[in-house]
SEDOPA-935445 format. One record per residue (C-alpha): residue in three letters; residue number from 1; y, z, x. Coordinates in steps of 0.1 Angstrom, whole numbers, always signed. Last residue first. Layout:
residues N
(sedren ala; NUM; (Y; Z; X))
...
//
This chain:
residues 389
(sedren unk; 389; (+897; +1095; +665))
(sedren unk; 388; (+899; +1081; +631))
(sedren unk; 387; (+931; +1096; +616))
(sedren unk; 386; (+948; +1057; +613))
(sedren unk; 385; (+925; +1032; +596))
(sedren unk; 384; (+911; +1011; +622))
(sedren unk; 383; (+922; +975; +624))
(sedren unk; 382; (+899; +954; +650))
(sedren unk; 381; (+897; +959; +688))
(sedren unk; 380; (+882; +925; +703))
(sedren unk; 379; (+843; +930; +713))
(sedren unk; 378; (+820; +957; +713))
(sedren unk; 377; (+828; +968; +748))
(sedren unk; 376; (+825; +1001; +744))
(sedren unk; 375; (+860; +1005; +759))
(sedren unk; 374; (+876; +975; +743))
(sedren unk; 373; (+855; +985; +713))
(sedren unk; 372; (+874; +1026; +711))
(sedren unk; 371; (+913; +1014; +723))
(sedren unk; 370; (+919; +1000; +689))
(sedren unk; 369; (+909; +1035; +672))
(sedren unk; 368; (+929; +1051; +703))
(sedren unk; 367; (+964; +1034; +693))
(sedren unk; 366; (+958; +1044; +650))
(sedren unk; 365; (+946; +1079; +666))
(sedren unk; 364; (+978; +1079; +688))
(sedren unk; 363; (+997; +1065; +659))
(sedren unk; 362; (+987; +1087; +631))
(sedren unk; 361; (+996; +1121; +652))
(sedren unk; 360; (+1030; +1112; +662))
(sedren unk; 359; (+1039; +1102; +622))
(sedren unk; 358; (+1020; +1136; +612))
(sedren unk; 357; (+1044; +1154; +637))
(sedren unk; 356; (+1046; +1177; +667))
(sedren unk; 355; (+1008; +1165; +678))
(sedren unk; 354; (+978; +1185; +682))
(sedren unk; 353; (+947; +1169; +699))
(sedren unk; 352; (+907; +1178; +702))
(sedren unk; 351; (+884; +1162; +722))
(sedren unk; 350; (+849; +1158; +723))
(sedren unk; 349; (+829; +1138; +753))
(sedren unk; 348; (+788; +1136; +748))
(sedren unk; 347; (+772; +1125; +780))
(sedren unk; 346; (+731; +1119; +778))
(sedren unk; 345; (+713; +1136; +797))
(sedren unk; 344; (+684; +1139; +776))
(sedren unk; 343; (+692; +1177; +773))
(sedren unk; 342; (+722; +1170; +758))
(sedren unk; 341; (+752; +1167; +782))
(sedren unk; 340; (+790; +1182; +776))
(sedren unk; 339; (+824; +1169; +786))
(sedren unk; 338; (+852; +1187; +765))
(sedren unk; 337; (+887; +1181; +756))
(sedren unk; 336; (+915; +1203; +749))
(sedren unk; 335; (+951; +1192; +738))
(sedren unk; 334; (+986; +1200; +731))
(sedren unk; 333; (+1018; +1191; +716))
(sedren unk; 332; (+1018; +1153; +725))
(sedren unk; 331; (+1048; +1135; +707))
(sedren unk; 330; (+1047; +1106; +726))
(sedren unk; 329; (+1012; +1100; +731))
(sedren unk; 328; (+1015; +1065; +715))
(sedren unk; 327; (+1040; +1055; +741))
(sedren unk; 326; (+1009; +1045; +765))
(sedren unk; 325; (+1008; +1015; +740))
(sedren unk; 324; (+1034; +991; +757))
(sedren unk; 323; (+1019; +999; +788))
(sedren unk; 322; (+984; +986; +782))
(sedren unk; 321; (+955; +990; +754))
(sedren unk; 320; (+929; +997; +779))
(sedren unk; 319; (+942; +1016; +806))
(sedren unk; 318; (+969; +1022; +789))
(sedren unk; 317; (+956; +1042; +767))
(sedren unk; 316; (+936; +1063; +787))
(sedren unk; 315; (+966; +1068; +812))
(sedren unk; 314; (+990; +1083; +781))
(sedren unk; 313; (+962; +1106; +772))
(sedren unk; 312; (+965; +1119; +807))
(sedren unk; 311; (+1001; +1123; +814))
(sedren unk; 310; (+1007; +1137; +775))
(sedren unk; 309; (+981; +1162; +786))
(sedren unk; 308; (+947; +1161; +791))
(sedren unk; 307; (+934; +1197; +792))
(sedren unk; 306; (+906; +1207; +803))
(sedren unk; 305; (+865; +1215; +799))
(sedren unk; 304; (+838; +1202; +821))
(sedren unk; 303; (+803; +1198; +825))
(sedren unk; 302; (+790; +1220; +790))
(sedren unk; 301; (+755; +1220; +787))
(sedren unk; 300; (+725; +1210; +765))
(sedren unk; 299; (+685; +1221; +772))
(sedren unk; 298; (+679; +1229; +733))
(sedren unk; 297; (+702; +1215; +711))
(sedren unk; 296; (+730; +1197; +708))
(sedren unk; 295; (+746; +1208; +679))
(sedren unk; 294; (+744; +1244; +688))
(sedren unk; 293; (+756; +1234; +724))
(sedren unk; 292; (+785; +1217; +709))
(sedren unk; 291; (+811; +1243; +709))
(sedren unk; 290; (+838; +1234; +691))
(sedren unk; 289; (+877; +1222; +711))
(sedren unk; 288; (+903; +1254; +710))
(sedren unk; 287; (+938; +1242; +707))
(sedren unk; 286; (+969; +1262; +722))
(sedren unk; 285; (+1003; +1248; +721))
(sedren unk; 284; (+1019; +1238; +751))
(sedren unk; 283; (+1055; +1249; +761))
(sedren unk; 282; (+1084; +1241; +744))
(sedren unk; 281; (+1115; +1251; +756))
(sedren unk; 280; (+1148; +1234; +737))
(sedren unk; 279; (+1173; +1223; +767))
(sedren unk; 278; (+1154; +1232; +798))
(sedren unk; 277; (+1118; +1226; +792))
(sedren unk; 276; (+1117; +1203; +764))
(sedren unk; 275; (+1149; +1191; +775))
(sedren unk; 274; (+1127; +1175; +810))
(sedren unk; 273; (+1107; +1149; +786))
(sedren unk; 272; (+1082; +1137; +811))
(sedren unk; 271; (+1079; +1167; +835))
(sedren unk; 270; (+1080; +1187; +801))
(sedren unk; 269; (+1049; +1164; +789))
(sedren unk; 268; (+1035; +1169; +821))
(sedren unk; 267; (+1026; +1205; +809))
(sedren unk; 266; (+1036; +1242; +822))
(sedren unk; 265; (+1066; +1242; +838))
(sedren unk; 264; (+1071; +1272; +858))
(sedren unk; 263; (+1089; +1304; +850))
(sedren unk; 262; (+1088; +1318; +886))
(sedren unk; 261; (+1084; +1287; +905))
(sedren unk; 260; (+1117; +1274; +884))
(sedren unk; 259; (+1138; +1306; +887))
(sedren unk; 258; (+1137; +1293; +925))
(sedren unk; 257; (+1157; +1262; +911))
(sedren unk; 256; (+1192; +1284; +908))
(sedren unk; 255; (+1201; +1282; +941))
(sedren unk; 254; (+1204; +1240; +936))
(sedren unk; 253; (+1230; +1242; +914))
(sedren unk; 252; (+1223; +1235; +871))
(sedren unk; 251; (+1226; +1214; +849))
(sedren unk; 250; (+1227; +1179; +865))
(sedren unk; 249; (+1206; +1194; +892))
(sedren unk; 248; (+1180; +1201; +870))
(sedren unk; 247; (+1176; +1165; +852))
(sedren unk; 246; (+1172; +1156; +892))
(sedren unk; 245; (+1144; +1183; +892))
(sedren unk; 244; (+1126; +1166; +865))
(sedren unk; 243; (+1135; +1128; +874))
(sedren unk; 242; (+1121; +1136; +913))
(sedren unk; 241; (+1087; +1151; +897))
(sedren unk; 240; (+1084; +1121; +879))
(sedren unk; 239; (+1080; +1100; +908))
(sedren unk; 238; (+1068; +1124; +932))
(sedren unk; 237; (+1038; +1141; +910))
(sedren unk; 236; (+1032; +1110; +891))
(sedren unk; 235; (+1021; +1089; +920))
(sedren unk; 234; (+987; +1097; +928))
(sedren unk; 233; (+981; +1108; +894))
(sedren unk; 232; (+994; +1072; +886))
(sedren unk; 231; (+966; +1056; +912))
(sedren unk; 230; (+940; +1074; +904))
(sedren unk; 229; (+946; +1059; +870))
(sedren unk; 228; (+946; +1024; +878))
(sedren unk; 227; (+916; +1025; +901))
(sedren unk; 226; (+921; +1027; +938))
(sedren unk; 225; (+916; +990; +958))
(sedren unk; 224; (+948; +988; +970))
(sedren unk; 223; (+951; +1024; +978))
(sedren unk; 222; (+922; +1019; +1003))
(sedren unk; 221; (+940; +987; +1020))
(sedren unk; 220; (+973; +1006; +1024))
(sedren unk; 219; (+1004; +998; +1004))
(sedren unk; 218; (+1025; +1022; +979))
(sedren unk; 217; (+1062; +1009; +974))
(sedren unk; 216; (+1057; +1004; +934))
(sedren unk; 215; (+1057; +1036; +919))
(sedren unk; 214; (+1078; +1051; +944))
(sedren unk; 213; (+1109; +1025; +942))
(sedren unk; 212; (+1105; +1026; +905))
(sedren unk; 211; (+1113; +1063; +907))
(sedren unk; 210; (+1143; +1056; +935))
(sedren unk; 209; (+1157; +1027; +909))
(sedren unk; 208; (+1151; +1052; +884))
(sedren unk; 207; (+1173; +1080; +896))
(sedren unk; 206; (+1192; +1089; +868))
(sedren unk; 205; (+1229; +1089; +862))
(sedren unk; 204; (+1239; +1103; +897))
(sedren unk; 203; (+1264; +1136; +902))
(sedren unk; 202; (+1235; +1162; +901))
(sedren unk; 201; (+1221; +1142; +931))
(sedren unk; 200; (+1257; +1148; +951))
(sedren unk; 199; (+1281; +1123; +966))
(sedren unk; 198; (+1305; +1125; +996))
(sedren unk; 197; (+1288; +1100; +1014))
(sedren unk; 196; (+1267; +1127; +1037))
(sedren unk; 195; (+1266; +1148; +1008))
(sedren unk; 194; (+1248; +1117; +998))
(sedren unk; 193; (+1219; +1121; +1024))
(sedren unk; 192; (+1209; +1155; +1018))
(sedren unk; 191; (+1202; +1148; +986))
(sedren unk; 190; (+1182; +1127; +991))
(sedren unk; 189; (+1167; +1150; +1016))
(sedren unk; 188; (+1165; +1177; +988))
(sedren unk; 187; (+1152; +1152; +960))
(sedren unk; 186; (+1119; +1146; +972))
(sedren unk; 185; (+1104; +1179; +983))
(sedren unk; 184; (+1119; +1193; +951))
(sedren unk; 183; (+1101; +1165; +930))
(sedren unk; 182; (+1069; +1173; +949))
(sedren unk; 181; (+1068; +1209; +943))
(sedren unk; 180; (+1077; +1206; +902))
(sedren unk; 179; (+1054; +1173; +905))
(sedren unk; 178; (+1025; +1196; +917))
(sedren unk; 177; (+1035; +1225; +889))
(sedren unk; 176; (+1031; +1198; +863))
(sedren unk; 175; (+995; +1184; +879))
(sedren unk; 174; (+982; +1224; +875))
(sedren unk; 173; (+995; +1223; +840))
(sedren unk; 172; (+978; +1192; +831))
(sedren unk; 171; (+944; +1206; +846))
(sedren unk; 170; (+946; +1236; +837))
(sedren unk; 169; (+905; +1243; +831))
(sedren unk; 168; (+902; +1252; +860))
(sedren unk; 167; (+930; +1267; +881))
(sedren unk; 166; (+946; +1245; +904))
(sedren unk; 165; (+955; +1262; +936))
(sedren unk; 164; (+987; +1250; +937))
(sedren unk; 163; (+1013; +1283; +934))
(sedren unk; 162; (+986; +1298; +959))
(sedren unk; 161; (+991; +1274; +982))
(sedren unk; 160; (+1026; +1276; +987))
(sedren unk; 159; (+1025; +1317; +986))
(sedren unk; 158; (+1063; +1322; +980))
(sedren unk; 157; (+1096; +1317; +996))
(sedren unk; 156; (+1085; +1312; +1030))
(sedren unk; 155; (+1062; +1284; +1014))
(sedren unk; 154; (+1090; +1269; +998))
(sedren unk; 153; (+1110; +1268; +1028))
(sedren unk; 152; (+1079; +1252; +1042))
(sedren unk; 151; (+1073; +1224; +1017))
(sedren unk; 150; (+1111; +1212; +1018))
(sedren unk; 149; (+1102; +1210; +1058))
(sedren unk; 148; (+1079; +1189; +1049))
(sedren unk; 147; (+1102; +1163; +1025))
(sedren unk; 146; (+1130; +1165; +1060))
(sedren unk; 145; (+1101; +1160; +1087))
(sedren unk; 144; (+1091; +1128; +1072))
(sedren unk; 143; (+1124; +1115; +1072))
(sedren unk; 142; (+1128; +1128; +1105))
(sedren unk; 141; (+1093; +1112; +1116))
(sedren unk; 140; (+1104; +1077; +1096))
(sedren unk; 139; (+1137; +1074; +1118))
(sedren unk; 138; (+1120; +1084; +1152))
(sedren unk; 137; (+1093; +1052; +1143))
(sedren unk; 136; (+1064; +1065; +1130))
(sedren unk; 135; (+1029; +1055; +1146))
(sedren unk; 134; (+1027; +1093; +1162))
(sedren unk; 133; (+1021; +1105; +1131))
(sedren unk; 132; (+1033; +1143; +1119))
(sedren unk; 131; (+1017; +1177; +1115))
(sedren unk; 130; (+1040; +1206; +1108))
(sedren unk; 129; (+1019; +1243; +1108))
(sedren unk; 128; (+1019; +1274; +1087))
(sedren unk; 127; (+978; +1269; +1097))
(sedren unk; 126; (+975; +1281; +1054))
(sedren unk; 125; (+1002; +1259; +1046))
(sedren unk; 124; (+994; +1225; +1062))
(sedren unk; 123; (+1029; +1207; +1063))
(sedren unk; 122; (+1021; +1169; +1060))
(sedren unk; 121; (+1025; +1141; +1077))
(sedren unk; 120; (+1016; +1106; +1076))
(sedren unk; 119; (+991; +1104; +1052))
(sedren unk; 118; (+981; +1065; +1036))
(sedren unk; 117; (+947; +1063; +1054))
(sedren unk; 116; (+933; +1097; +1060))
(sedren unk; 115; (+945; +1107; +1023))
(sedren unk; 114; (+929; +1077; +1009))
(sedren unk; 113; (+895; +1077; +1030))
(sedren unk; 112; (+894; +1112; +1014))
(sedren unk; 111; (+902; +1107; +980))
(sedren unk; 110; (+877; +1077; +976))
(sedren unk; 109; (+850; +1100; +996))
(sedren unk; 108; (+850; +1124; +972))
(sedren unk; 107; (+856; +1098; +942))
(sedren unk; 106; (+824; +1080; +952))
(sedren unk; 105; (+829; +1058; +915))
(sedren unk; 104; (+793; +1049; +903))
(sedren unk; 103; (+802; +1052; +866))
(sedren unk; 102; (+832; +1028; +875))
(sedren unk; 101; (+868; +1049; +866))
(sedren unk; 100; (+891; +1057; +840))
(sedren unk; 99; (+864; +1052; +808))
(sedren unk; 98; (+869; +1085; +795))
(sedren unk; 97; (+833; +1092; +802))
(sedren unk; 96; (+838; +1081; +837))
(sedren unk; 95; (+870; +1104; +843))
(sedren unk; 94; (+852; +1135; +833))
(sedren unk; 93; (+820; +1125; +855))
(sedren unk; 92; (+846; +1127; +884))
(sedren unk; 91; (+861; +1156; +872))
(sedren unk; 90; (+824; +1172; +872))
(sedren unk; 89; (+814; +1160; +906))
(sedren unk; 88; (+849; +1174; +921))
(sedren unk; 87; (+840; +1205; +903))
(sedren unk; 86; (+802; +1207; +918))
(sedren unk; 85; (+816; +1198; +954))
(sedren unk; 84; (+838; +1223; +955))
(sedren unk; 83; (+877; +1217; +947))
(sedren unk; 82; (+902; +1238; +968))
(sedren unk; 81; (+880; +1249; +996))
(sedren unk; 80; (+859; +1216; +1000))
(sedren unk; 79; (+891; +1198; +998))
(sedren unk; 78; (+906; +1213; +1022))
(sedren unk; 77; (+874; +1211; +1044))
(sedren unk; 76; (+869; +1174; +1037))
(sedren unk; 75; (+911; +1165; +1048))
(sedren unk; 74; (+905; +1190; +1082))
(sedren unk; 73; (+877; +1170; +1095))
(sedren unk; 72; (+893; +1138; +1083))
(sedren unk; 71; (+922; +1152; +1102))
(sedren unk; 70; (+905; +1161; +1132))
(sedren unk; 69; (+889; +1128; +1132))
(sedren unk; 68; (+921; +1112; +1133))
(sedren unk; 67; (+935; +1129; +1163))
(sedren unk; 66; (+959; +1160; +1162))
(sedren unk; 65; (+994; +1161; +1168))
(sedren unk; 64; (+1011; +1197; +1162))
(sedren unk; 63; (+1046; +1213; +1153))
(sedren unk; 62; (+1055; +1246; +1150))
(sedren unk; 61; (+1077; +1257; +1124))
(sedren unk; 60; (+1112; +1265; +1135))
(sedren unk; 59; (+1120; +1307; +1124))
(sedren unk; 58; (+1147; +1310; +1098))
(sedren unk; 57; (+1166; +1341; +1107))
(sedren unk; 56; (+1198; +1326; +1094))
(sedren unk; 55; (+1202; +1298; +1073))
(sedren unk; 54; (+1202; +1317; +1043))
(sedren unk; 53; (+1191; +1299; +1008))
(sedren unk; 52; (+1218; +1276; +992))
(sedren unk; 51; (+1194; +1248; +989))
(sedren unk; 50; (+1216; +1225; +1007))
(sedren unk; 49; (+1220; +1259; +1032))
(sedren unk; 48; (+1185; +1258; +1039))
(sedren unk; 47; (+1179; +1217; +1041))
(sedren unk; 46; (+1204; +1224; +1072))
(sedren unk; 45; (+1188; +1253; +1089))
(sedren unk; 44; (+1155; +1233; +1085))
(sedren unk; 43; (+1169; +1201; +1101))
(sedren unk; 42; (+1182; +1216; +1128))
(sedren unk; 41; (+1145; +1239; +1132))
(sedren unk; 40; (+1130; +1202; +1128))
(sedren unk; 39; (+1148; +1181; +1154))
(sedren unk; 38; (+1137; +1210; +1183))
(sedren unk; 37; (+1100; +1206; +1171))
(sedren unk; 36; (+1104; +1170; +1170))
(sedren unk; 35; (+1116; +1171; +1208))
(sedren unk; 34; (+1087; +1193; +1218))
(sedren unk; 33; (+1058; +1174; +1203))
(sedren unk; 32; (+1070; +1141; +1215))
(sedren unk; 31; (+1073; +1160; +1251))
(sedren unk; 30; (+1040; +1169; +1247))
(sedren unk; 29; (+1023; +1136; +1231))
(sedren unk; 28; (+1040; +1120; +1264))
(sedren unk; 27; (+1022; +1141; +1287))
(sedren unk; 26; (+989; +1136; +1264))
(sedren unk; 25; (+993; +1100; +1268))
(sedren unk; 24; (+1002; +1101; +1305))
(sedren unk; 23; (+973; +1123; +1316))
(sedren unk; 22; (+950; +1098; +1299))
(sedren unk; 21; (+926; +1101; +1269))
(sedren unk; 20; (+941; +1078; +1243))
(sedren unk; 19; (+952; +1091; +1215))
(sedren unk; 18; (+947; +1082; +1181))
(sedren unk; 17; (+973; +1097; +1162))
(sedren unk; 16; (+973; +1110; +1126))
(sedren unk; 15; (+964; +1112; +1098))
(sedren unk; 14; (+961; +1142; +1072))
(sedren unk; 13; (+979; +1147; +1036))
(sedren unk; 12; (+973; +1177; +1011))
(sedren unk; 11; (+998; +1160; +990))
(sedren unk; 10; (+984; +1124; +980))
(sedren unk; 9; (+1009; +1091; +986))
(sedren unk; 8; (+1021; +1083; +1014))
(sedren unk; 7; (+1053; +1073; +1035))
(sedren unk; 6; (+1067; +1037; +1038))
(sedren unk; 5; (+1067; +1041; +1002))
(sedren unk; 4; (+1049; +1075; +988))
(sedren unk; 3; (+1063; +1107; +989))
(sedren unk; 2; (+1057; +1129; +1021))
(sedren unk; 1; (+1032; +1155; +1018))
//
């Protein structure tokens, strides 16, 4: 999926052309077809050798148009194989206990209006096939083309789909490895273009004017109306995915980034804080939440279990305390949280958080004791001691 701006925002991405049925349409969609597929084996031998992976013997993907409904068709089905309806349902419940989104939120049908909507083109890894717009001007399908054909060397140099099939319960782990993938897909053709000017990524400061660019370039009537949250898990992967890998290139060349997908990060908090992966390692530490369906009695069950993350716990404070608090999970070390119903039906959320330091730990229970009657609703937050979570 391309990255979001004039290009969209949700990996997995479908839309496309709406054709009309005449002999010179589909001509024309031909020859489209043909000369995009001749632009994207030159720019796959070139995004190669960036990469500093042989050129040679790298077949051209194939490239298709398909109508709308073939891509709503092919947006349910995708997501029907990667989340089934009863995970989506219990994410979804997940969000609404946290107080992310309305309790009547469609978020099945949210995702895929989105993804028909705001996708442009996208590299479908199981069809090993490129799918592009024909809206875009022939600028915006080689930009396109260069972030999905990032996708398909990775692909060709391991199972793509595999790597993203989210596991349950990962959760912030799964959302790591997407900005690892997305970051890549980002940074390549920028890349790309300052070699052009005699420049390299590694050479650049930071890239924050290109990861406020992302943040804040999104349009599209659905998006506009996506809760807060949905909307920075939208946008994390690409965002802060380009910051992780461009902390990379400053210390390393670009051949050495398969060790990456072999070693992967394995929380946002490293996607966040990039030394914590490269400079001083620190991976997650483990934390085991109670079982409640003692406690609960007779007819209770467990909806969902995950972890957070520093991404996560970050969103739930901002989404009612605002930005200036989302820095109270600085200092995240691990989490686990469960969503559980009694056999009333009544929701019961737990969670349990580890932090590197009593400090750390204080003020995101200090922050999430004010955050407690704004989501409740019991009027302005008052002063809570700090340890009350």
């Amino acid at each position: 999926m391309r990255p979001p701006g004039r290009s969209p925002a949700l990996r997995g991405l479908l839309a496309l052309f709406l054709a009309l049925a005449s002999p010179t349409a589909a001509y024309a969609q031909a020859v489209a077809a043909r000369e995009l597929a001749a632009e994207a084996g030159r720019l796959l031998q070139e995004l190669a050798q960036l990469r500093g992976r042989p050129a040679a013997g790298t077949p051209a993907p194939r490239v298709v148009v398909r109508s709308r409904e073939e891509r709503r068709r092919f947006i349910a089905g995708e997501m029907r194989r990667k989340l089934p309806p009863a995970r989506l349902d219990a994410e979804r419940r997940a969000m609404v206990a946290w107080g992310l989104v309305p309790p009547a939120f469609d978020l099945a049908g949210f995702l895929t209006d989105l993804v028909v909507e705001q996708a442009a083109a996208y590299y479908d890894p199981v069809g090993k096939v490129m799918v592009l717009a024909n809206w875009l001007s022939p600028e915006e399908q080689r930009e396109a083309l260069a972030h999905e054909l990032v996708h398909l060397l990775q692909d060709r140099q391991f199972d793509l789909d595999r790597f993203l099939t989210s596991t349950p319960g990962k959760g912030d782990e799964g959302l790591a490895r997407q900005a690892l993938i997305e970051g890549e897909a980002v940074a390549l053709p920028i890349e790309r273009m300052l070699r052009r000017q005699g420049q390299d990524l590694g050479g650049l400061p930071d890239v924050a004017a290109i990861q406020r660019a992302i943040l804040t370039s999104t349009t599209g009537p659905v998006l506009s109306r996506a809760p807060r949250f949905i909307h920075a898990l939208l946008t994390f992967p690409y965002a802060q995915g380009l910051g992780f890998v461009h902390q990379f290139r400053r210390r390393h060349p670009w051949v050495e980034l398969s060790r990456l997908y072999t070693d992967p990060p394995r929380s946002t908090t490293q996607i966040l804080h990039p030394e914590r992966y490269f400079d001083r390692r620190e991976d997650p530490l483990p934390v085991v939440v109670v079982d409640l369906g003692p406690l609960l009695g007779a007819g209770a069950r467990r909806i969902l279990e995950d972890t957070a993350g520093e991404f996560g716990l970050a969103a739930i404070l901002r989404e009612f305390l605002g930005d200036a608090d989302a820095v109270s999970a600085a200092g995240w070390r691990g989490d686990r949280y469960a969503l559980w119903e009694d056999g009333r039906g009544t929701p019961v959320l737990v969670s349990l958080t580890t932090w590197e330091s009593e400090p750390a730990a204080a003020a995101f229970a200090d922050a999430y004791a004010r955050l407690l009657p704004r989501k409740h609703a019991l009027g302005p937050p008052s002063t809570s001691e700090p340890g009350l979570t």
